[in-house]
ROPA-744882 format. One record per residue (C-alpha): residue number from 1; residue in three letters; x, y, z negated. Coordinates in steps of 0.1 Angstrom, whole numbers, plus 5000, padded with zeros to 4 digits. Example, Ala and Ser with C-alpha at 12.3 -4.5 7.8 and 13.67 -1.06 7.14 Angstrom:
% ROPA-744882
+-----+------+------+------+------+
! pos ! code !    u !    v !    w !
+-----+------+------+------+------+
!   1 !  ALA ! 5123 ! 4955 ! 4922 !
!   2 !  SER ! 5137 ! 4989 ! 4929 !
+-----+------+------+------+------+
This chain:
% ROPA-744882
+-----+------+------+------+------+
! pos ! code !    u !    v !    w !
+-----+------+------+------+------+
!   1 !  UNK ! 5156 ! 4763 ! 5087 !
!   2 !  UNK ! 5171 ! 4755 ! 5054 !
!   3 !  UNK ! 5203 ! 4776 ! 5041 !
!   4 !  UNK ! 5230 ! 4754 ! 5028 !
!   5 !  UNK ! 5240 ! 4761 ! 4991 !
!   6 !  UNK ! 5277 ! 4772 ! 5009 !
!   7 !  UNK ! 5262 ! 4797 ! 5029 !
!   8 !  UNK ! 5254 ! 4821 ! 4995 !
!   9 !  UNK ! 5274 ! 4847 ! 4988 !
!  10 !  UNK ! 5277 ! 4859 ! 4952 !
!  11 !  UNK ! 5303 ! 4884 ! 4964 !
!  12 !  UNK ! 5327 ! 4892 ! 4993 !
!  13 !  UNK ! 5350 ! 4914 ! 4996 !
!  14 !  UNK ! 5348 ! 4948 ! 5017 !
!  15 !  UNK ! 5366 ! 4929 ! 5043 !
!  16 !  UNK ! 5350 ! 4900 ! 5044 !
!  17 !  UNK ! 5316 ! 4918 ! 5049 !
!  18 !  UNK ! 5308 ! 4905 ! 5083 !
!  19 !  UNK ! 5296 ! 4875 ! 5108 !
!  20 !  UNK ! 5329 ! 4859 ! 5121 !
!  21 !  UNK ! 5348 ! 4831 ! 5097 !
!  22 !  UNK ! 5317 ! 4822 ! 5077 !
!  23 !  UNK ! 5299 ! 4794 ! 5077 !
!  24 !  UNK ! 5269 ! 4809 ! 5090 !
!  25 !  UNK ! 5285 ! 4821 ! 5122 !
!  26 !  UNK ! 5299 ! 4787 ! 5129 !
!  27 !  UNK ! 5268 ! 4774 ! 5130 !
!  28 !  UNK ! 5248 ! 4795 ! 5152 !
!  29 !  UNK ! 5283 ! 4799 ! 5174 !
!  30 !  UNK ! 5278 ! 4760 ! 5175 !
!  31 !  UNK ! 5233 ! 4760 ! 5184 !
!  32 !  UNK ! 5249 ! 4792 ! 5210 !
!  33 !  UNK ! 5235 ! 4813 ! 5192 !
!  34 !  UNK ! 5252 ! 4843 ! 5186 !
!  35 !  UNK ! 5245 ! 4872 ! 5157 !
!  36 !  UNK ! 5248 ! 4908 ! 5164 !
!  37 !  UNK ! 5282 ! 4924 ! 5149 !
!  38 !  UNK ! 5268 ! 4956 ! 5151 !
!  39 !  UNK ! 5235 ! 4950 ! 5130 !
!  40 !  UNK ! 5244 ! 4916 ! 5107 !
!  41 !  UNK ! 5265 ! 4923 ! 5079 !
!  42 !  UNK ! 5268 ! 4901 ! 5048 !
!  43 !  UNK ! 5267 ! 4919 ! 5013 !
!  44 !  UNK ! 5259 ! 4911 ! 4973 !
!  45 !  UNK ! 5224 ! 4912 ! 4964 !
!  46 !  UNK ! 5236 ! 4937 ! 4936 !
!  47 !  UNK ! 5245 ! 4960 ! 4960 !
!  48 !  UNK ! 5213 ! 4954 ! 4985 !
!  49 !  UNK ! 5198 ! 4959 ! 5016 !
!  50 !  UNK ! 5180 ! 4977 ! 5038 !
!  51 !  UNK ! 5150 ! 4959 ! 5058 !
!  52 !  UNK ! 5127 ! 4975 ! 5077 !
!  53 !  UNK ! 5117 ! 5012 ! 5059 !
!  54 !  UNK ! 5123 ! 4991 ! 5026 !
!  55 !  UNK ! 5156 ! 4988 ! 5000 !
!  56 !  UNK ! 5156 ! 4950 ! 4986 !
!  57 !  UNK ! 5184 ! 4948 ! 4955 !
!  58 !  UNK ! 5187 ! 4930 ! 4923 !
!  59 !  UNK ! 5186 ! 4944 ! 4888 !
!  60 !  UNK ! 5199 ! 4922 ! 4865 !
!  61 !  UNK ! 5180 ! 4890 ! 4872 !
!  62 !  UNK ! 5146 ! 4909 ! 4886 !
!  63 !  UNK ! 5148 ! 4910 ! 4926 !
!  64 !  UNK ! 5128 ! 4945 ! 4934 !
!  65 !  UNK ! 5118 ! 4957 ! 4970 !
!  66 !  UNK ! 5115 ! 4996 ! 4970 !
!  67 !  UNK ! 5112 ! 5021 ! 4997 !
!  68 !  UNK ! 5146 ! 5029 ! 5011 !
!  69 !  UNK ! 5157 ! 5063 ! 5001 !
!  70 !  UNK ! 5168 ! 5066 ! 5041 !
!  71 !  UNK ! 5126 ! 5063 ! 5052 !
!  72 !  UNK ! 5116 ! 5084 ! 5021 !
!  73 !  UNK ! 5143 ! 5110 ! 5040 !
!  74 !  UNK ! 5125 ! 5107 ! 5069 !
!  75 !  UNK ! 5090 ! 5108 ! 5058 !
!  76 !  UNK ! 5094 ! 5140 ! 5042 !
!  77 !  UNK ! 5112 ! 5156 ! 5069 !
!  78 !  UNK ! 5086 ! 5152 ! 5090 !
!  79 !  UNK ! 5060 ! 5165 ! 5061 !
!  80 !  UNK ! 5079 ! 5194 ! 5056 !
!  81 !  UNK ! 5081 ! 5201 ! 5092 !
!  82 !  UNK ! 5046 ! 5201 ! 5101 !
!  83 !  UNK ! 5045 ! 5227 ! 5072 !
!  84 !  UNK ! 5067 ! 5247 ! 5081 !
!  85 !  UNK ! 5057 ! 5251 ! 5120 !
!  86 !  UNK ! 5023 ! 5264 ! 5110 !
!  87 !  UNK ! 5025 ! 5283 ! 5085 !
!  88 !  UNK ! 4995 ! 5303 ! 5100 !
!  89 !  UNK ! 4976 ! 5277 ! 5103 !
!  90 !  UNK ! 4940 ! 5268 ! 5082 !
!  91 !  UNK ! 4943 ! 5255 ! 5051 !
!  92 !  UNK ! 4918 ! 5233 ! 5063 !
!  93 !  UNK ! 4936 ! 5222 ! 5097 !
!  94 !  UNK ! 4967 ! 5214 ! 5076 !
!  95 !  UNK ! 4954 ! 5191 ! 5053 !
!  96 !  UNK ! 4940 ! 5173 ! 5085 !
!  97 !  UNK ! 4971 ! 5167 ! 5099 !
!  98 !  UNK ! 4987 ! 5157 ! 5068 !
!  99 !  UNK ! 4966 ! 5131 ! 5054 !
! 100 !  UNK ! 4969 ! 5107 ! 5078 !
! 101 !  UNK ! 5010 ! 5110 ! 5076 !
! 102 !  UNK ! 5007 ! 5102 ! 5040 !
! 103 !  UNK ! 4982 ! 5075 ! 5041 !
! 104 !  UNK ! 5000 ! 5060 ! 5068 !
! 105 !  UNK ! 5032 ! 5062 ! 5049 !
! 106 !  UNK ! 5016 ! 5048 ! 5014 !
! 107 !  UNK ! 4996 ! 5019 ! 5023 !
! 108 !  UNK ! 5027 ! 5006 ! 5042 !
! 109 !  UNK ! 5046 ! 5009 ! 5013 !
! 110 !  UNK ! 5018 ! 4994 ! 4987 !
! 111 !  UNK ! 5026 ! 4960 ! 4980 !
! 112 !  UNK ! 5060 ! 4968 ! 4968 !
! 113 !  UNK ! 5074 ! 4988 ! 4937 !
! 114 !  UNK ! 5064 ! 5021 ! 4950 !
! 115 !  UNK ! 5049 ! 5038 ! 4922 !
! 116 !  UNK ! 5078 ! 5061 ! 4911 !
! 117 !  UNK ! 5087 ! 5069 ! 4948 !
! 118 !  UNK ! 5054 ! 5081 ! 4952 !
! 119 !  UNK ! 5057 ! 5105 ! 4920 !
! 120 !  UNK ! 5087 ! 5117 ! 4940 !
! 121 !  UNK ! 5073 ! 5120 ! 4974 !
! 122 !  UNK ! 5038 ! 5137 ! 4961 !
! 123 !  UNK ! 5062 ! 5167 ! 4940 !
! 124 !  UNK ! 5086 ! 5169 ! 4968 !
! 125 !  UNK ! 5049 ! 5179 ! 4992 !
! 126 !  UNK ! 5038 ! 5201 ! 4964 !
! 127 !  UNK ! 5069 ! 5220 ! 4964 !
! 128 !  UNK ! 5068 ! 5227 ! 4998 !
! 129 !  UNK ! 5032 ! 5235 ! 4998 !
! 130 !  UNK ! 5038 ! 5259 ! 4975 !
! 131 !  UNK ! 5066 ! 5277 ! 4995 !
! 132 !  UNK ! 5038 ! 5277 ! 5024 !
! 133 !  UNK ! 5011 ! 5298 ! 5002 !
! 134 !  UNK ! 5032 ! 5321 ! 4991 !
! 135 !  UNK ! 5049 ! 5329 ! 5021 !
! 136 !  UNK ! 5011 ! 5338 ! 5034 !
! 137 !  UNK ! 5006 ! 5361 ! 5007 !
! 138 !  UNK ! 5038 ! 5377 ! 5000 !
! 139 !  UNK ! 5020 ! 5410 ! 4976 !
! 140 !  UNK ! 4998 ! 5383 ! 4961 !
! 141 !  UNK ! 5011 ! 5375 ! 4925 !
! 142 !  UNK ! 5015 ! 5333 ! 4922 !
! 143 !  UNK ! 4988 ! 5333 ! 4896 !
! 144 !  UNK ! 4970 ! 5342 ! 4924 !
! 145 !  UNK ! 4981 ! 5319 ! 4954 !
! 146 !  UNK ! 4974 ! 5294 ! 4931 !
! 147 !  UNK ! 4944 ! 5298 ! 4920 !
! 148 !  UNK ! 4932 ! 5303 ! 4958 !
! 149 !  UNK ! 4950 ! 5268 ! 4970 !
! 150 !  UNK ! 4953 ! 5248 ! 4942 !
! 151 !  UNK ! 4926 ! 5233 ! 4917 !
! 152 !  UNK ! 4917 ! 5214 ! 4887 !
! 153 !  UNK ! 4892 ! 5192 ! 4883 !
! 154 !  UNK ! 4894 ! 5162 ! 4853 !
! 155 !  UNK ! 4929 ! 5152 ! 4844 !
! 156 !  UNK ! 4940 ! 5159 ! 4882 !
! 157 !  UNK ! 4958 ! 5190 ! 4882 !
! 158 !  UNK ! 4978 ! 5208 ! 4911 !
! 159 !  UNK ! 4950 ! 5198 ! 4942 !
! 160 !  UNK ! 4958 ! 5209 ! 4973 !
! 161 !  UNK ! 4923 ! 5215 ! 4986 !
! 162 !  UNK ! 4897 ! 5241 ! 5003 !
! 163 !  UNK ! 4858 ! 5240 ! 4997 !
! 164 !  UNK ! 4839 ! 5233 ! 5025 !
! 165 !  UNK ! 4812 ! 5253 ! 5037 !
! 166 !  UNK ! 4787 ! 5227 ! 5028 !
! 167 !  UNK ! 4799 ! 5231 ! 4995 !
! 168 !  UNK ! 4822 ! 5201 ! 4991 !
! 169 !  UNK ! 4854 ! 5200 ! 4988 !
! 170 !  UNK ! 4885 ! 5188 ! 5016 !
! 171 !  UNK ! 4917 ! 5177 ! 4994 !
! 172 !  UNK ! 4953 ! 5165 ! 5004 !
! 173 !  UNK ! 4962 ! 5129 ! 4994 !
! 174 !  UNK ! 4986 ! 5119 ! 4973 !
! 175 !  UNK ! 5006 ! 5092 ! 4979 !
! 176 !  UNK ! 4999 ! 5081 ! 4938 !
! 177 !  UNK ! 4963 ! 5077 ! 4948 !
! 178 !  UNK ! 4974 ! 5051 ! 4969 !
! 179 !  UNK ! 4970 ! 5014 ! 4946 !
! 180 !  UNK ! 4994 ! 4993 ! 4939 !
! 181 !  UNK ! 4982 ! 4958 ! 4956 !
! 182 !  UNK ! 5003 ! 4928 ! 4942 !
! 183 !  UNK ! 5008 ! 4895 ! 4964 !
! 184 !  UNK ! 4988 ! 4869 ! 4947 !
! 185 !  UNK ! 5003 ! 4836 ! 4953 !
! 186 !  UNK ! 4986 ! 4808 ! 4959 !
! 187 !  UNK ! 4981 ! 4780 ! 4931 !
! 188 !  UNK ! 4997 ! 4751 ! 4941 !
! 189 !  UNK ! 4972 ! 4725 ! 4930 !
! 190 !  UNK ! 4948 ! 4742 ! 4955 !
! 191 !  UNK ! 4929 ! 4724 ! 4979 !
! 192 !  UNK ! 4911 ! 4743 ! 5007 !
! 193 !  UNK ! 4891 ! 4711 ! 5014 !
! 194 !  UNK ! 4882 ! 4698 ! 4982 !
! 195 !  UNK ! 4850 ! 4715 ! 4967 !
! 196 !  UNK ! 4863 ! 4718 ! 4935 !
! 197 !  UNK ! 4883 ! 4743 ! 4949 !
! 198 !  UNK ! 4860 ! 4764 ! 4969 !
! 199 !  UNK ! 4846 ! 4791 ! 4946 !
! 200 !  UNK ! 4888 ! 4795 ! 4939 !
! 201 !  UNK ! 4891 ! 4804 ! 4978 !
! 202 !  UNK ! 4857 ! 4823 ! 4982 !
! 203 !  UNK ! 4870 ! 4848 ! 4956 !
! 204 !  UNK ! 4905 ! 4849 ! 4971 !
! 205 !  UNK ! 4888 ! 4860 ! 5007 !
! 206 !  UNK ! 4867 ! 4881 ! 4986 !
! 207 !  UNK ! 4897 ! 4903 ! 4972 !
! 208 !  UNK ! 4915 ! 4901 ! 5008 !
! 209 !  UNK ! 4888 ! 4914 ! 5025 !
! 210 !  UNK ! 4883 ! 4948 ! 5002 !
! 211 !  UNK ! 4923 ! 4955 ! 5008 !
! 212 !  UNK ! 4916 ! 4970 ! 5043 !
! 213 !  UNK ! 4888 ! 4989 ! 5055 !
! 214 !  UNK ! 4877 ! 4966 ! 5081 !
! 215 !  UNK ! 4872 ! 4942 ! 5056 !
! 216 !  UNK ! 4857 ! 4966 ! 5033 !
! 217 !  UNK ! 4834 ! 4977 ! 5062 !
! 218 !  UNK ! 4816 ! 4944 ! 5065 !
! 219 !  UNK ! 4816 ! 4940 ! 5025 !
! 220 !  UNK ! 4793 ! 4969 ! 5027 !
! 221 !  UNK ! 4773 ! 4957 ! 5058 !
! 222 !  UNK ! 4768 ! 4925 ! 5035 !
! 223 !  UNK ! 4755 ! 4945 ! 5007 !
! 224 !  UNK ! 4734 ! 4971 ! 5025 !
! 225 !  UNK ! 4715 ! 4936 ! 5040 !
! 226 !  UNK ! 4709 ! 4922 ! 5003 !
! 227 !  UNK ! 4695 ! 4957 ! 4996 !
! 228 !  UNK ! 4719 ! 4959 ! 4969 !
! 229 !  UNK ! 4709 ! 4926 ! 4947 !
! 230 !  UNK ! 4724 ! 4899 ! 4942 !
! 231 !  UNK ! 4702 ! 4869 ! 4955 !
! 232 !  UNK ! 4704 ! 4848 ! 4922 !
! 233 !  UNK ! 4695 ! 4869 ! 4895 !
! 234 !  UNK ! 4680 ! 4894 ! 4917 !
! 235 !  UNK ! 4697 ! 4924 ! 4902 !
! 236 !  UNK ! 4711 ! 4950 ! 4912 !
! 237 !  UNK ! 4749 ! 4952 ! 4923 !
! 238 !  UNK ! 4775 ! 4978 ! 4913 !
! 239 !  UNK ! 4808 ! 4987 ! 4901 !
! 240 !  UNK ! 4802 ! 4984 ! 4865 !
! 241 !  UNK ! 4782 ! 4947 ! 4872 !
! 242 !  UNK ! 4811 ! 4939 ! 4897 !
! 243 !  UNK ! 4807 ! 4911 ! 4925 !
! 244 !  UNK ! 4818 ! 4880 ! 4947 !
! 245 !  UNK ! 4817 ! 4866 ! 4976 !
! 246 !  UNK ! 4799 ! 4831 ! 4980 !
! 247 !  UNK ! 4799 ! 4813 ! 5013 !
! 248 !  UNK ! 4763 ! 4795 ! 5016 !
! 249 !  UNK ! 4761 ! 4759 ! 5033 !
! 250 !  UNK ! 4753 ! 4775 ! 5065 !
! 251 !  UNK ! 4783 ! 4795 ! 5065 !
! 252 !  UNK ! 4765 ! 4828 ! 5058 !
! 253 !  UNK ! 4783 ! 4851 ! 5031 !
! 254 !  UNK ! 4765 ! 4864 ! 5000 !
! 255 !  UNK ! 4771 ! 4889 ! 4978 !
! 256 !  UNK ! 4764 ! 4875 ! 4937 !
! 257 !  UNK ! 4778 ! 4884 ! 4904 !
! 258 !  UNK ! 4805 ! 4869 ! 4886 !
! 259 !  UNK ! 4789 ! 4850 ! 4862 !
! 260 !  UNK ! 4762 ! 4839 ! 4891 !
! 261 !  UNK ! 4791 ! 4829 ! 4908 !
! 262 !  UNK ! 4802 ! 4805 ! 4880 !
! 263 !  UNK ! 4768 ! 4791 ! 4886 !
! 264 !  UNK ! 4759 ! 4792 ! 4924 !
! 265 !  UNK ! 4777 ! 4764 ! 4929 !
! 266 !  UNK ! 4753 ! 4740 ! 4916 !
! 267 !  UNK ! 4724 ! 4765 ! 4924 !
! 268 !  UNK ! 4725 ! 4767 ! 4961 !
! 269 !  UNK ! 4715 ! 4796 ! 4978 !
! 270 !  UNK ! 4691 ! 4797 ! 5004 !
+-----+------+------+------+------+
């Protein structure tokens, strides 16, 4: 349903914050339809919102959708208390029970501007971490604790983790490891049944497909069945050489390189 010009609010008064004697109400009063007085409120976009887990505001003329500092609250008060109720517990144990929590947490958070919270939320963890180990070891200087619970490895610093006994090691996430996936829009011109526009949409299913891990289950089924190569040039795939997804006129997918992709389509592939 379209919303009438007259039914936006630059700014209303503290009183005026509510359902009844707008325009809105009168028109869902008059379709019976009836908003809740309890849970509808009307307020500036300056001053935002909160919306499921997530705070949507405007900053000067940019609208940005961020984690609302209410979830972020509760997300690490129920980190900290899973710390804090074990604090015997392996090292090992604990960073099982976390890493779900945060993964959880991050990837529902990941297609909004989340970065900074999740700088904040991954030193908040830290902190307490570090009030953990050295509760366990009261006569143990910190140089100590840390070295025992923390490492460094590259430019990652600070890693909660424990070596294995096979030699690897088990590390807790961090919410920063977590990437930041835009919403691509669609191009407007686009055509999902003309075939100019087909190697547009392959690569768009391509992308959507390696943002979950279903998705990025098959993409590895499909490559593991190519042995690895891409069926045009018949070499080999890999990060560096990068790929994409071509759907062949049978309907089968195919994993092929970019530039073979710029070409498949008037080299078809059997």
């Amino acid at each position: 349903m379209a919303v009438p010009q007259s039914w936006w609010y630059e700014g209303l008064p503290d009183s005026e914050h509510r359902t009844s004697g707008t325009p809105a109400y009168h028109h869902l009063t008059a379709q019976e339809t009836e908003l809740s007085q309890e849970k509808t409120v009307i307020t500036h976009i300056k001053d935002g919102f909160d919306f499921l887990g997530q705070n949507i505001r405007k900053y000067n003329d940019i609208v940005l959708i961020k984690p609302s500092g209410e979830n972020v609250r509760r997300f690490l008060d129920k980190i900290r208390k899973v710390i804090k109720e074990n604090p015997t517990m392996e090292q090992e144990r604990l960073i099982d029970l976390l890493n779900p929590k945060i993964r959880g947490w991050a990837n529902y958070h990941r297609h909004i501007n989340a970065k900074e919270t999740y700088s904040y939320v991954d030193y908040q963890i830290y902190q307490v971490l570090q009030q953990w180990c050295y509760r366990r070891h009261p006569n143990r200087s910190k140089w100590w604790v840390n070295k025992k619970y923390f490492r460094h490895t590259g430019r990652r610093n600070w890693i909660f983790s424990v070596q294995m006994q096979d030699g690897t090691w088990k590390e807790l996430l961090r919410a920063t490891d977590t990437r930041i996936v835009r919403h691509t829009k669609i191009r407007r011109e686009a055509n999902p049944y003309a075939p100019e526009w087909s190697q547009y949409f392959e690569e768009r299913e391509g992308d959507r497909m390696f943002l979950n891990m279903k998705g990025r289950k098959a993409l590895k089924r499909l490559w593991k069945n190519q042995g690895g190569k891409c069926p045009v040039c018949k070499d080999e795939i890999d990060k560096e050489s990068g790929w994409k997804i071509h759907t062949a006129e049978d309907g089968s997918k195919v994993f092929v390189h970019p530039g073979c992709h710029n070409r498949i389509h008037s080299v078809p592939v059997r």
